[in-house]
RODO-2510 file (C-alpha; in nm, 4 decimals, decimal comma):
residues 123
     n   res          X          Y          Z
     1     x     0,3133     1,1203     1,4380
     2     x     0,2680     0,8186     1,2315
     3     x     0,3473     0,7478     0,8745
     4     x     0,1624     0,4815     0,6802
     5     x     0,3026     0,4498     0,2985
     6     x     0,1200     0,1564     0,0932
     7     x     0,2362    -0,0073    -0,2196
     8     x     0,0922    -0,2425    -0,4327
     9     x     0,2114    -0,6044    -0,4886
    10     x     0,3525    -0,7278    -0,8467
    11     x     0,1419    -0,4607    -0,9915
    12     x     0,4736    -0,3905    -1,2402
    13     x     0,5161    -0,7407    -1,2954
    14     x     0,1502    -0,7674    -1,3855
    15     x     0,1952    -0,4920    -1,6138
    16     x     0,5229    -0,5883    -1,7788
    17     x     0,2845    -0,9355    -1,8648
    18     x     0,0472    -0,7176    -2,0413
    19     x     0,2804    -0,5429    -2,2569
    20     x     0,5317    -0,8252    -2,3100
    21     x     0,2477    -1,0058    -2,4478
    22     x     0,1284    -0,7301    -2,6667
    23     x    -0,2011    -0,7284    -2,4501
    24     x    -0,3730    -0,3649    -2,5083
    25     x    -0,7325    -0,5113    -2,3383
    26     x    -0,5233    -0,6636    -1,9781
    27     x    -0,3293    -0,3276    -2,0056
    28     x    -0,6537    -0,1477    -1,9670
    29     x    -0,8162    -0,3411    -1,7658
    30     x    -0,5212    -0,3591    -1,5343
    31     x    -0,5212     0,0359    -1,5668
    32     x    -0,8634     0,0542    -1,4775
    33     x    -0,8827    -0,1858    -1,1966
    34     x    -0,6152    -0,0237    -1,0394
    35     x    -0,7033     0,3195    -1,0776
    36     x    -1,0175     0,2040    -0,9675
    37     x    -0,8279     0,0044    -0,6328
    38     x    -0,6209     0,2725    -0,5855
    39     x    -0,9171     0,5422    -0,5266
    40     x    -1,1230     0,3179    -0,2818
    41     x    -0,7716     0,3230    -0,0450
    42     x    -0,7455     0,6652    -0,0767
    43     x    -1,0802     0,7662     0,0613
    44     x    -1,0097     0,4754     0,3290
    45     x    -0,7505     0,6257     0,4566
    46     x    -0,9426     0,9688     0,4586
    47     x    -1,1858     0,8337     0,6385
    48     x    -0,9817     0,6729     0,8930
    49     x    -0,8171     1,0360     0,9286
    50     x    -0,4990     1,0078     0,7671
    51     x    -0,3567     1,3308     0,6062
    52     x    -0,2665     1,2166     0,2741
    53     x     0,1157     1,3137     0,1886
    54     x     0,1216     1,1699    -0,1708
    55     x    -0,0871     0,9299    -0,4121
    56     x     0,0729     0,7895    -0,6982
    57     x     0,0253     0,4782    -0,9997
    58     x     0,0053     0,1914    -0,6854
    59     x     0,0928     0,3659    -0,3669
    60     x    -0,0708     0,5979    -0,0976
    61     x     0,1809     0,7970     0,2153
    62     x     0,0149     0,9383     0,4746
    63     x     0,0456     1,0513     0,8364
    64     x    -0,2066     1,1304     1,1304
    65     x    -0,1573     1,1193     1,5007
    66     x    -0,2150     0,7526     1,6067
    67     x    -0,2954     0,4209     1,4120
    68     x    -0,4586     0,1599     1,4780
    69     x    -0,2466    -0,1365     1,2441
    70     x    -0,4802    -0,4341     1,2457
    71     x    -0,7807    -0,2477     1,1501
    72     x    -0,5563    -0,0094     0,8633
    73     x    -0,4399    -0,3304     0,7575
    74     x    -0,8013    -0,4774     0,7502
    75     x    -0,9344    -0,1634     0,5730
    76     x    -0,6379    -0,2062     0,2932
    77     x    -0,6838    -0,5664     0,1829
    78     x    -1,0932    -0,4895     0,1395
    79     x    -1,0350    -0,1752     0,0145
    80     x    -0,7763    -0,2967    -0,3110
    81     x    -0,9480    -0,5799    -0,4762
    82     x    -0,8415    -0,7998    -0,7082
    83     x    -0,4809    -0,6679    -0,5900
    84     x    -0,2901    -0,7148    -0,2896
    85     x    -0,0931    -0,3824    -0,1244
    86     x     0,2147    -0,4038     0,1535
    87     x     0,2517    -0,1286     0,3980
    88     x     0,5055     0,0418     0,6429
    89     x     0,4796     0,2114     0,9119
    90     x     0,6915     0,4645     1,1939
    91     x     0,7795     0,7693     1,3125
    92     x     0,9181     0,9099     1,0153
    93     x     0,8399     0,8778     0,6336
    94     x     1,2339     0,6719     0,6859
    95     x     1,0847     0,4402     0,9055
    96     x     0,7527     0,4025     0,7178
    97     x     0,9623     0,3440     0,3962
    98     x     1,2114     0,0726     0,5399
    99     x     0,9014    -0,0815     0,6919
   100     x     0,7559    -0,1105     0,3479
   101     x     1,0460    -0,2563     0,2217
   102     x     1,0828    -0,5402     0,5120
   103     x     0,7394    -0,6472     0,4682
   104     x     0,7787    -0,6892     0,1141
   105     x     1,0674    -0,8692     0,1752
   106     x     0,8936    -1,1168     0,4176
   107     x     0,5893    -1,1621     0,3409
   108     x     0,3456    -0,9053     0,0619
   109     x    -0,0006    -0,7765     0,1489
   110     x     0,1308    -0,7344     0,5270
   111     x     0,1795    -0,4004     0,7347
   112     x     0,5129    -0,3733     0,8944
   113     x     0,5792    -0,1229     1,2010
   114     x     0,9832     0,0158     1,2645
   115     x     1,0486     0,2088     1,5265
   116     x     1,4138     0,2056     1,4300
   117     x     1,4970    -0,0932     1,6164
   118     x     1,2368    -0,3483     1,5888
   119     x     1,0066    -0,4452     1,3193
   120     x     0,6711    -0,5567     1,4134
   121     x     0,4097    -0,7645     1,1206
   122     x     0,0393    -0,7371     1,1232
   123     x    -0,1741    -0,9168     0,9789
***
């Protein structure tokens, strides 16, 4: 089984911009946009026959038997505009999670395999 958990990039800080400068019509129209984002890459993934796990403000986890990485990847970055989401992915919601976290940590709007061992970047 693989698990694929997405998570949007600097949405928070975009956010924290809005309210910091008192900015009620970029808070809703960063609410909208991404409520908006966030519903195209859920029926994405539905379509590409993930079994959705959990959906919340700027992130997706799901699992399904086998993935094909460039083309979830692909699916993602059209899927989420004007934003840009990170993703991880493994054998375990563990893996998925620290996968997720090293691709942040490299380089955002990336999906990042572990098996545990090795991490592997796609494009």
């Amino acid at each position: 089984m693989i698990y694929v958990t997405v998570d949007g990039d600097d949405i928070g800080n975009q956010l924290a911009q809005a309210f910091l400068n008192n900015d009620e019509d970029k808070l809703i129209q960063l609410d909208d946009d991404l409520q908006k984002a966030v519903a195209k890459l859920k029926e994405e993934m539905i379509k590409q026959g993930f079994e959705l796990l959990a959906c919340g403000a700027d992130g997706i986890t799901g699992k399904k038997e086998t993935a094909n990485f460039e083309l979830t990847m692909a699916n993602i970055r059209k899927s989420v505009l004007p934003f840009t989401f990170s993703a991880g992915a493994g054998n375990s919601l563990a893996e998925a999670f620290m996968a997720l976290k090293y691709a942040k940590s490299k380089q955002k709007n990336r999906l990042c395999f572990w098996d545990g061992k090795t991490f592997q970047i796609f494009s």
